[in-house]
C-alpha positions as CSV (number, residue, x, y, z in Angstrom):
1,X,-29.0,-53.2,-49.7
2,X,-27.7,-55.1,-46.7
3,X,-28.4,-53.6,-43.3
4,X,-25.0,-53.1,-42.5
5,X,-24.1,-51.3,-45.8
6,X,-26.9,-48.8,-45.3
7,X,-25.8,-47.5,-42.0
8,X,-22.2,-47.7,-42.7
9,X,-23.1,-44.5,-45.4
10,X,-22.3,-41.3,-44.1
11,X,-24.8,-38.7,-43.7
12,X,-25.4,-36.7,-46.9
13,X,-25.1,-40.3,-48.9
14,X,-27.6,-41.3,-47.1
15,X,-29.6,-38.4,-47.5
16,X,-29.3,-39.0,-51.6
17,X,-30.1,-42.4,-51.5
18,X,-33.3,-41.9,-49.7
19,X,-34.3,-39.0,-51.8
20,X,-33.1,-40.7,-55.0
21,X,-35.4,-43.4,-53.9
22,X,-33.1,-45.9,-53.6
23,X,-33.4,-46.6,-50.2
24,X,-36.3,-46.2,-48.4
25,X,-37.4,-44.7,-45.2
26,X,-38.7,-47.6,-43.4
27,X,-35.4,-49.7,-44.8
28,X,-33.0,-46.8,-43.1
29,X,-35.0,-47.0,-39.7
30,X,-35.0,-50.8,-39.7
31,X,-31.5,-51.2,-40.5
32,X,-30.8,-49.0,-37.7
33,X,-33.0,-50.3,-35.3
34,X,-31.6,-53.6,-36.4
35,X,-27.9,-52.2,-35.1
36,X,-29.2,-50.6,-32.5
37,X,-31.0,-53.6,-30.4
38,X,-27.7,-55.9,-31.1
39,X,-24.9,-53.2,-30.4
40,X,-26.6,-50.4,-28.2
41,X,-26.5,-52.7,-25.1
42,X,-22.7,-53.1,-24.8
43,X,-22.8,-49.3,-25.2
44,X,-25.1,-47.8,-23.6
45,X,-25.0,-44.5,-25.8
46,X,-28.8,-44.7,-26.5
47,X,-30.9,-44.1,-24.2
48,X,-34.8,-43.8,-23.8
49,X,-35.4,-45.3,-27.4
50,X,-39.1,-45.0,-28.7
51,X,-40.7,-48.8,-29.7
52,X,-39.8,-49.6,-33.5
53,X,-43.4,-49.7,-34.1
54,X,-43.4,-45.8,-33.5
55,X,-40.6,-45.4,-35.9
56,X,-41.4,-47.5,-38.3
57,X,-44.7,-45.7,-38.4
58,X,-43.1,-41.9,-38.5
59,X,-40.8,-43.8,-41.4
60,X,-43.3,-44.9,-43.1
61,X,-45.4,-41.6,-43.2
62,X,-42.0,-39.8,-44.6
63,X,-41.7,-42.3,-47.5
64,X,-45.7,-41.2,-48.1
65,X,-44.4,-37.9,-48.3
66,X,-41.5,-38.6,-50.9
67,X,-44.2,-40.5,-53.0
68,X,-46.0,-37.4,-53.1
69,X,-42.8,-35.3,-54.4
70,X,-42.7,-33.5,-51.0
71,X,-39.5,-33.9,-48.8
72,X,-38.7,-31.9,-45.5
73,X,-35.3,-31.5,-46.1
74,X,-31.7,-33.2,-46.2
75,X,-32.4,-34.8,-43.1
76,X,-35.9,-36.3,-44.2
77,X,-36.1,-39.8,-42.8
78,X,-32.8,-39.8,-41.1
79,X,-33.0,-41.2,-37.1
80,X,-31.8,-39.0,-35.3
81,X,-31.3,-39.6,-31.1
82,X,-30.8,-36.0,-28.9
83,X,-28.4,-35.4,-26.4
84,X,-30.1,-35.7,-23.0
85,X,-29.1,-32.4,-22.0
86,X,-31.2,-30.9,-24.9
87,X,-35.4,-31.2,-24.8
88,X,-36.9,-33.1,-27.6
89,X,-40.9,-33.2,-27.1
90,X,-42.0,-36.4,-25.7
91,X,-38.8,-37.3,-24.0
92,X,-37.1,-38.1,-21.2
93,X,-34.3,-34.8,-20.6
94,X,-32.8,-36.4,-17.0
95,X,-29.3,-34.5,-17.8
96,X,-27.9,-37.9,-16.4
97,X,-29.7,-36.9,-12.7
98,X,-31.6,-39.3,-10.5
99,X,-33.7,-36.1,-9.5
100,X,-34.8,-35.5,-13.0
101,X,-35.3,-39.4,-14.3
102,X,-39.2,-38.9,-14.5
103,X,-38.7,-35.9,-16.3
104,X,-40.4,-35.4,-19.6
105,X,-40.2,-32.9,-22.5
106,X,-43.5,-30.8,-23.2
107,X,-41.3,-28.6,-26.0
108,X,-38.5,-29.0,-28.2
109,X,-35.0,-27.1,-28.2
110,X,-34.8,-24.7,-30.9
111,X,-31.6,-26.8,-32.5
112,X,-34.3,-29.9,-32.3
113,X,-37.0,-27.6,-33.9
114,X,-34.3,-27.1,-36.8
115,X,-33.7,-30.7,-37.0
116,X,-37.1,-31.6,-37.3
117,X,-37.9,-29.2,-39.5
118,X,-35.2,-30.7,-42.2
119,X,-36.7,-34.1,-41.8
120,X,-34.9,-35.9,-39.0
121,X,-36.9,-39.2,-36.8
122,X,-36.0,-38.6,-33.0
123,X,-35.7,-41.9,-32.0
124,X,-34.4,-41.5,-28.5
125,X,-32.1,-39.4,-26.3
126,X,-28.3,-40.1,-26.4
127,X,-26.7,-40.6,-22.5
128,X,-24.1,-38.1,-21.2
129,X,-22.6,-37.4,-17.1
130,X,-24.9,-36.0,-14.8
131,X,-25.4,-32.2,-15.1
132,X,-22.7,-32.8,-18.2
133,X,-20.0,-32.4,-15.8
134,X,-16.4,-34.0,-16.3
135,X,-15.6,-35.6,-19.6
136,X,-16.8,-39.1,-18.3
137,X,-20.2,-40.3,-19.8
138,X,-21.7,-41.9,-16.3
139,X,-24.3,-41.5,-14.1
140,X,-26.8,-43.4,-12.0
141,X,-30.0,-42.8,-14.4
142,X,-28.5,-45.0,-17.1
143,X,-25.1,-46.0,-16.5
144,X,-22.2,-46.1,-18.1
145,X,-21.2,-45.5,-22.0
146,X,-18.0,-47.6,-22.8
147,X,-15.8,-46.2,-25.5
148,X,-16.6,-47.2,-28.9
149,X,-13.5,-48.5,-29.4
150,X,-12.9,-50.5,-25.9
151,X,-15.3,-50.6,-23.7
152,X,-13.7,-50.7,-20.4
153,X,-12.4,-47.2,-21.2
154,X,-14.2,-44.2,-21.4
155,X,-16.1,-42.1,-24.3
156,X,-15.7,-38.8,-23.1
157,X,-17.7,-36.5,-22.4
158,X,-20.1,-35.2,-21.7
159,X,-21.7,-36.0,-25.8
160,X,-20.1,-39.3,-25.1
161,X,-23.5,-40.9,-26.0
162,X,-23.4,-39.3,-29.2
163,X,-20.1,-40.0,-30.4
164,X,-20.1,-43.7,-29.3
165,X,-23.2,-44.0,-31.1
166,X,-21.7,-42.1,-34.6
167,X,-18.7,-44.3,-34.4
168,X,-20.7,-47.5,-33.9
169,X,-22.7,-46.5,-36.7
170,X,-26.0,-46.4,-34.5
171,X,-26.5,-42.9,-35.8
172,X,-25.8,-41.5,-39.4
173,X,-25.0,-38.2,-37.8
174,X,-24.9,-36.8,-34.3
175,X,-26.0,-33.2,-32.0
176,X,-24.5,-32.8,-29.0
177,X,-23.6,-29.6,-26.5
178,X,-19.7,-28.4,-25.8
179,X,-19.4,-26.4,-21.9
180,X,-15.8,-28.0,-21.9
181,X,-14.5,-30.0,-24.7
182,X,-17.7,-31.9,-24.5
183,X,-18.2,-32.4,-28.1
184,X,-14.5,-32.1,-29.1
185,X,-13.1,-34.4,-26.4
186,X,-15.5,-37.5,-27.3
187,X,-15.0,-37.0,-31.1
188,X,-11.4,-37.0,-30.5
189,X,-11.6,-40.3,-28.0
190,X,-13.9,-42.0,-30.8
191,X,-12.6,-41.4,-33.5
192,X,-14.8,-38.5,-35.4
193,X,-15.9,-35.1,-35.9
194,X,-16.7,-32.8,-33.2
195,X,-17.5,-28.9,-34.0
196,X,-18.3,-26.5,-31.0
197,X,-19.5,-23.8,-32.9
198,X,-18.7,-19.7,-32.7
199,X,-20.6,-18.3,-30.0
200,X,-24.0,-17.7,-30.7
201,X,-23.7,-19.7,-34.0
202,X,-26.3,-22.3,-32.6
203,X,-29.2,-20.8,-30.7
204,X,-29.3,-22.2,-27.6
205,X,-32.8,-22.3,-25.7
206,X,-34.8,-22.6,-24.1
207,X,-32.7,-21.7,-20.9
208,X,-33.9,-19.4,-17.8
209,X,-31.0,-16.8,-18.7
210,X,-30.4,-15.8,-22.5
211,X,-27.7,-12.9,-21.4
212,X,-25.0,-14.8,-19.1
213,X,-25.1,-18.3,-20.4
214,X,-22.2,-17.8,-23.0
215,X,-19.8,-20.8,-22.6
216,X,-22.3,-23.8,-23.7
217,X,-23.0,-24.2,-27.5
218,X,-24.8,-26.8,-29.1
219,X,-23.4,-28.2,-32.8
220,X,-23.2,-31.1,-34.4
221,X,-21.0,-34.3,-34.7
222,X,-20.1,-36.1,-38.3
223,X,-17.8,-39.3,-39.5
224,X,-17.4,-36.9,-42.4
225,X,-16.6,-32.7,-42.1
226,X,-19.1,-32.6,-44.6
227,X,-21.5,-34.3,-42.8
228,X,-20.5,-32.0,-40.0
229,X,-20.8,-29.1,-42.1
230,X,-24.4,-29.9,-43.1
231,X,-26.1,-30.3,-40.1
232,X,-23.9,-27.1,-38.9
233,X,-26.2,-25.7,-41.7
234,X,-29.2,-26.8,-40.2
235,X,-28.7,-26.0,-36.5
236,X,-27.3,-22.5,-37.2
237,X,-28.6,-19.0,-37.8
238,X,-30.6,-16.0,-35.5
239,X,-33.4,-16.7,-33.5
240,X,-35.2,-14.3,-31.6
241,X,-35.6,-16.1,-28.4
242,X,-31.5,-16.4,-28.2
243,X,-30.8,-12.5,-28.6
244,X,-27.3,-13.0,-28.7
245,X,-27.2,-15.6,-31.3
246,X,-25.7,-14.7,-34.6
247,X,-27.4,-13.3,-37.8
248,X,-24.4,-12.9,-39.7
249,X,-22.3,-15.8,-42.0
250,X,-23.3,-18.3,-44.4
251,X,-26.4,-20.4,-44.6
252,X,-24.5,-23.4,-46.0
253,X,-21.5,-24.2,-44.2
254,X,-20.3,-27.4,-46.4
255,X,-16.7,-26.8,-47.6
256,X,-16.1,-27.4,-51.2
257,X,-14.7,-30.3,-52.7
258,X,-11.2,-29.1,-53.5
259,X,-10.7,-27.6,-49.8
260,X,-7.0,-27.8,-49.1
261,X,-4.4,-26.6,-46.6
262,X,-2.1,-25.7,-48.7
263,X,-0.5,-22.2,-47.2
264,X,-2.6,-22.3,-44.4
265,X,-0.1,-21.5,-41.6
266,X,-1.2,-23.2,-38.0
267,X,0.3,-22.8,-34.7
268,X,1.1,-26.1,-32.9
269,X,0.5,-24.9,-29.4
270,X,1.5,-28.4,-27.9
271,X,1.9,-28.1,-24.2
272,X,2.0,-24.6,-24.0
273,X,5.5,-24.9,-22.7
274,X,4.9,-27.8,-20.3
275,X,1.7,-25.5,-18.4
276,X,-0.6,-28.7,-20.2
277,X,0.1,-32.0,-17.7
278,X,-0.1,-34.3,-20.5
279,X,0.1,-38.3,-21.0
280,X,2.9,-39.5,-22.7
281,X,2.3,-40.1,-26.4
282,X,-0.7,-37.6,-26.9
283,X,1.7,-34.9,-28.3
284,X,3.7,-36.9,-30.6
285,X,0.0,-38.4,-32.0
286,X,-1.3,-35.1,-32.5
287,X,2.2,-33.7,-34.0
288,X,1.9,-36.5,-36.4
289,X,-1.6,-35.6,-37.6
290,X,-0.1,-31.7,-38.3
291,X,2.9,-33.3,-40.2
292,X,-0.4,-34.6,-42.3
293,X,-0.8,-31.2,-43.2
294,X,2.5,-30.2,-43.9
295,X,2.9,-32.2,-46.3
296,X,-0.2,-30.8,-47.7
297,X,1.4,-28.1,-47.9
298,X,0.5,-26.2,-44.6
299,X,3.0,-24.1,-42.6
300,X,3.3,-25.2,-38.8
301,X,4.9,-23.4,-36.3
302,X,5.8,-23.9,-32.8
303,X,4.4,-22.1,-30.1
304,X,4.8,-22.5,-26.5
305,X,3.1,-19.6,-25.1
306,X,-0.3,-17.3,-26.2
307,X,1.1,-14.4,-24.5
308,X,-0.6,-14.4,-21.1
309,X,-0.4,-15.8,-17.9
310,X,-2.7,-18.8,-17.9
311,X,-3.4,-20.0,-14.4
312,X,-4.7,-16.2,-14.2
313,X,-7.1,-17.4,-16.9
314,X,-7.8,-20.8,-15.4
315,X,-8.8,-19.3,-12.5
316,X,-11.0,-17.0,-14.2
317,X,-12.1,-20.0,-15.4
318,X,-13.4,-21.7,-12.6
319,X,-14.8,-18.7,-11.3
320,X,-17.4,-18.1,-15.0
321,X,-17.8,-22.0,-14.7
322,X,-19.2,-22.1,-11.3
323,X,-21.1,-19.2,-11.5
324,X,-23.2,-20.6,-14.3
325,X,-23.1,-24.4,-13.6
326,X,-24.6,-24.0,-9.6
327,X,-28.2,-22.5,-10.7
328,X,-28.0,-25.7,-12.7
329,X,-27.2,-27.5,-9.8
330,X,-29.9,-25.1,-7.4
331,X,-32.7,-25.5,-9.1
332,X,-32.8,-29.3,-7.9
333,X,-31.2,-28.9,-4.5
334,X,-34.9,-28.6,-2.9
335,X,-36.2,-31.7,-4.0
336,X,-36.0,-34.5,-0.5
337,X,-32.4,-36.2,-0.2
338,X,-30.9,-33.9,-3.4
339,X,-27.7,-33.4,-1.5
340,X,-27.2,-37.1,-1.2
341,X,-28.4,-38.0,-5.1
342,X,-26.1,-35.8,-6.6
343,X,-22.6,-36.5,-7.2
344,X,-19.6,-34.5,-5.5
345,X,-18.0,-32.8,-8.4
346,X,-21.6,-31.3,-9.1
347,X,-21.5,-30.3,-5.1
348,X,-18.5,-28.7,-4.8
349,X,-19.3,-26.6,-8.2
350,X,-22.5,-25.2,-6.0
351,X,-21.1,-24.8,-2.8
352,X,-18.3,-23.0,-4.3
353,X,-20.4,-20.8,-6.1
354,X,-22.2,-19.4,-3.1
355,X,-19.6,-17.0,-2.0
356,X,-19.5,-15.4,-5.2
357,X,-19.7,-11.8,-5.4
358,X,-21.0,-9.7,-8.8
359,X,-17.0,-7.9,-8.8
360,X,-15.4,-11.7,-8.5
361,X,-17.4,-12.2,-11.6
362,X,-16.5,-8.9,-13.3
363,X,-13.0,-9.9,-12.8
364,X,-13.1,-13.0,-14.4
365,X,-15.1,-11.3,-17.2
366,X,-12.1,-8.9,-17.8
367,X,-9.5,-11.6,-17.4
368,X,-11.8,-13.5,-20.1
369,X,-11.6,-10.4,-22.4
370,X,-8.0,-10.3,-22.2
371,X,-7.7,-13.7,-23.2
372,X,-9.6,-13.3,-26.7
373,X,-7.1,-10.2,-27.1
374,X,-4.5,-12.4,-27.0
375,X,-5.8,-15.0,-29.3
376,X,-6.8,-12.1,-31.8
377,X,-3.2,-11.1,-32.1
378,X,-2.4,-14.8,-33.2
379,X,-4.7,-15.1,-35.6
380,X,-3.0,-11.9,-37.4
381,X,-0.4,-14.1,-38.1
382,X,-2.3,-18.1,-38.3
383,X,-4.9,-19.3,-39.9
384,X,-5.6,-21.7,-37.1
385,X,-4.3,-22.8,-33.7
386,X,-3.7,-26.3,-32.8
387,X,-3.8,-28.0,-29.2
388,X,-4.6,-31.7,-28.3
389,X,-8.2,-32.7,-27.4
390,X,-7.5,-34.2,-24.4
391,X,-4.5,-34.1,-22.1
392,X,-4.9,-37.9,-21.2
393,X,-5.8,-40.6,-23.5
394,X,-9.1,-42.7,-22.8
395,X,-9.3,-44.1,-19.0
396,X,-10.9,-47.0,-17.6
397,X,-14.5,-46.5,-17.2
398,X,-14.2,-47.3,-13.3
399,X,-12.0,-44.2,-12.9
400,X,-14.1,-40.7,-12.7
401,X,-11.7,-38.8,-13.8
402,X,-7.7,-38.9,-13.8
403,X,-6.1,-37.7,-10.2
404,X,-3.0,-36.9,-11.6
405,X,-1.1,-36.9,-15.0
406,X,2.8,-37.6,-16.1
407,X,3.0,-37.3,-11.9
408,X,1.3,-34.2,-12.1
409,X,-1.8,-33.8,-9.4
410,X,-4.8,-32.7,-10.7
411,X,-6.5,-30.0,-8.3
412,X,-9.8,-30.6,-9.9
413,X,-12.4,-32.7,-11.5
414,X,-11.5,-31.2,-14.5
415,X,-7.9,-30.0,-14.9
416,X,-7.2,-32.8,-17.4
417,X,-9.4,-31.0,-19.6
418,X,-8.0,-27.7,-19.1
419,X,-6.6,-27.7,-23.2
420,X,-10.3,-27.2,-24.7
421,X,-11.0,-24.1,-22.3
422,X,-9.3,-21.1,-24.9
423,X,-11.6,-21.7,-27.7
424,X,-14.8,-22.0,-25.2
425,X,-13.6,-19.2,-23.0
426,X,-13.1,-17.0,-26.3
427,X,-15.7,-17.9,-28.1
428,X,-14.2,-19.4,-30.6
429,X,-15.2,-22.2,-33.3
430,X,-12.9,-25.3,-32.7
431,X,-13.2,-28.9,-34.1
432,X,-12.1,-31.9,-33.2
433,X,-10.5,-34.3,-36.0
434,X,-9.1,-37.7,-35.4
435,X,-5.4,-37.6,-35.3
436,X,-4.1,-41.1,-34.8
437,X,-4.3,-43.7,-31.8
438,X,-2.4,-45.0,-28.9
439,X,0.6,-47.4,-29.4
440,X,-2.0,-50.4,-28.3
441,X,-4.3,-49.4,-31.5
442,X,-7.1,-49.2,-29.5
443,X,-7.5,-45.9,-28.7
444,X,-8.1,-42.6,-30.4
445,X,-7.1,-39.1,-29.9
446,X,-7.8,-36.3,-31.7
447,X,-6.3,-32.7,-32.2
448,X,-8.5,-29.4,-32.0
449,X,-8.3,-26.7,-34.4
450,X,-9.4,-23.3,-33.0
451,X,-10.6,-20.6,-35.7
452,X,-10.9,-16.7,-35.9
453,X,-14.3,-15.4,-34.7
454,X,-17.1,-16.4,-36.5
455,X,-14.7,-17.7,-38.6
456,X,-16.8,-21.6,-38.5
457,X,-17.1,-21.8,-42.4
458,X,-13.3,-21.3,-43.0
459,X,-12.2,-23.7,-40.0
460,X,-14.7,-26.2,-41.1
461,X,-12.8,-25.9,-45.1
462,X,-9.2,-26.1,-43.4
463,X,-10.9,-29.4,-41.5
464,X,-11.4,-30.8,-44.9
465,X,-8.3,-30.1,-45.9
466,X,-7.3,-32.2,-43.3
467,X,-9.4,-35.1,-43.7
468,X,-8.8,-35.4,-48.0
469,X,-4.8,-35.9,-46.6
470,X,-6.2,-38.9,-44.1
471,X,-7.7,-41.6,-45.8
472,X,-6.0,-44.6,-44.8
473,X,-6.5,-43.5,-41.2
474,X,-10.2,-42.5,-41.8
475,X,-10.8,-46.6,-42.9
476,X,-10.3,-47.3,-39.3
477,X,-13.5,-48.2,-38.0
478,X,-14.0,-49.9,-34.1
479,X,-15.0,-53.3,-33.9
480,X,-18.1,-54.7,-33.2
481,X,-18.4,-56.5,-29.9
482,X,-18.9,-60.1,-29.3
483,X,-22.3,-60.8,-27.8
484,X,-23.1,-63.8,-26.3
């Protein structure tokens, strides 16, 4: 099989091909390395890639194994790169920070345990902004990652590594980590999947605190909800050393092949009555992708409000965020010239955070509750809410983030992104699905649907749904660049 016919498979196709026998191993890792060393460099989305004798090596030692009947899993011989904000043993984990570039794994993640486990090859470490702050994949360790659809715009953030490589087929499937949008804004500005999980879906650790730390998740990335949906599989479930993860739901999260959304009755939250700043053209993309499924026979409705005051819960907001992203910050600020390596938005974060008090916190906490309370009450009447991934569509790569939107000032790094804060400050499962592109064709948006609690199997079925109604869009694939 040619090499650009093997990685253009999806996930699970690949998967059955190598199990099958019909591809092997060491033919999957050379066709990607092949991609990989002509593509990657106009990216950057790899980072820290092991030497192709390594991984031909590992590859070879898996097709051993298949010869002998014994496979790992689903994933077995699949190459797999981490995101850098996630330890994989034997790596590089910078998190995009100058202070931490010499910085090597001695341990795996639990979710790269899991991954391992099933069969995957870490080949490298996927590139994301330092600390994974702002949806802007830069930072002075690596550079830049260019969208993979132009690359004088940008990826997103902060999995923008990860989805450049899925959509540039450098990766059959992708892991990545969601704070903010961070694996449903670069799916939607690429072109793919991006799930953030319920809470506590995907055990997250190791981390210093396993009580506090509830707005990152780790989950998985797909071109394919199915593909999606199976690594879900394998990243999810309890673990002991994340006390708060979840024991209950399904083992296999893969949707069925006749998933539909027919009757399945979504609110289109749009704007949320104009409180969203947002770039001309986003909302009618992302209405057009719900007309999609009302002519599958979904039921939309029009919502502009979720029934409470939400610059009460932005602020709440930026009070949780802070407190948890400055130790982040602190535990590199003693190391000689940190203040100086370290980029503003990360500063202010940490400076702001030291005048926090434990009642400041307790208030945001209750302001937080409230919020789910009033997401619970629209999910006795929808199946799913709808917003846009992203309030802006991609900018150049130059910019660090937008100042101001539709003539709207933005009063921080991250206000653009304010649309993908309900499902993370709820806890809720939300994915990302492609909903069309800008009038210049070149680049992507996507819409976010948000679930009921723990609800990630059902979401992941209406998702489906979705994608069976958007074929012709779905053949859209970037281009390749020219290299000279």
């Amino acid at each position: 099989m040619a090499t650009d016919a093997i990685t253009d498979l999806d996930a699970l196709s690949l998967s059955r091909a190598i199990h099958a026998r019909k591809l092997s191993c060491v033919e999957v890792m050379r066709a990607y390395l092949a991609r990989i060393h002509r593509l990657n460099p106009h990216f950057t989305a790899i980072v820290s890639l092991a030497g192709d004798d390594t991984l031909l090596a590992q590859a070879a030692e898996r097709d051993a194994e298949l010869a002998r009947g014994a496979s790992r899993g689903w994933m077995h011989g699949l190459p797999q790169a981490i995101k850098d904000a996630s330890p994989a043993s034997g790596f590089p984990n910078t998190f995009g920070s100058p202070l931490m570039k010499d910085a090597i794994a001695r341990t795996d993640s639990i979710m790269v345990e899991r991954m391992k486990a099933a069969g995957c090859i870490v080949i490298g470490k996927t590139n994301m902004p330092e600390f994974g702050l702002g949806s802007h994949t830069y930072n002075d360790v690596y550079g830049t990652t260019g969208n993979a659809w132009d690359v004088s715009v940008s990826a997103g953030g902060s999995s923008g590594g990860a989805a450049v490589a899925l959509a540039q087929r450098l990766l059959p499937v992708a892991d990545g980590s969601d704070f903010m949008g961070s694996l449903r804004n670069p799916a939607g500005w690429n072109h793919v999947f991006g799930l953030r999980p319920s809470q506590g879906r995907v055990p997250y650790g190791p981390v210093r605190d396993v009580w506090v730390r509830q707005l990152a998740t780790e989950g998985p990335m797909g071109r394919t909800v199915r593909d999606v949906a199976q690594l879900l599989s394998t990243q999810a479930g309890y673990d002991p050393r994340a006390p708060l993860s979840l024991a209950q739901g399904p083992k296999d999260f893969v949707p069925a092949s006749e998933a539909s959304v027919r009757g399945k009755r979504i609110a289109w939250l749009a704007d949320l009555g104009g409180h969203l700043a947002t770039e001309a053209g986003v909302l009618d993309t992302c209405a057009q992708a719900l007309q999609h499924m009302e002519r599958g026979g979904a039921i939309v409705e029009t919502l502009d409000s979720i029934g409470i005051d939400l610059e009460r819960v932005w602020q709440a907001w930026l009070l949780w965020r802070r407190a948890l992203v400055a130790p982040n910050v602190g535990a590199v600020m003693h190391l000689p010239d940190a203040r100086a390596q370290i980029k503003p938005e990360a500063l202010w974060e940490f400076d702001q955070a030291q005048v926090l008090s434990a009642s400041d916190f307790m208030h945001a906490s209750e302001m937080r509750t409230r919020l789910h309370a009033a997401l619970l009450l629209l999910f006795d009447r929808f199946d799913a809410l709808a917003l846009p991934v992203a309030q802006v569509w991609p900018f150049p790569v130059e910019q660090h983030w937008p100042k101001a939107i539709a003539g709207r000032a933005m009063d921080t790094y991250h206000r653009w992104m304010e649309t993908t804060l309900y499902a993370t400050f709820a806890g809720l499962p939300a994915i990302s699905v492609p909903a069309g592109f800008h009038a210049n064709g070149r680049w992507p948006m996507g819409v976010q649907l948000i679930g009921r609690p723990i609800g990630d199997a059902a979401l992941l079925e209406l998702a489906a749904g979705y994608e069976a109604l958007i074929g012709d869009l779905l053949t859209r694939r970037p281009p390749e660049p020219t290299l000279s």
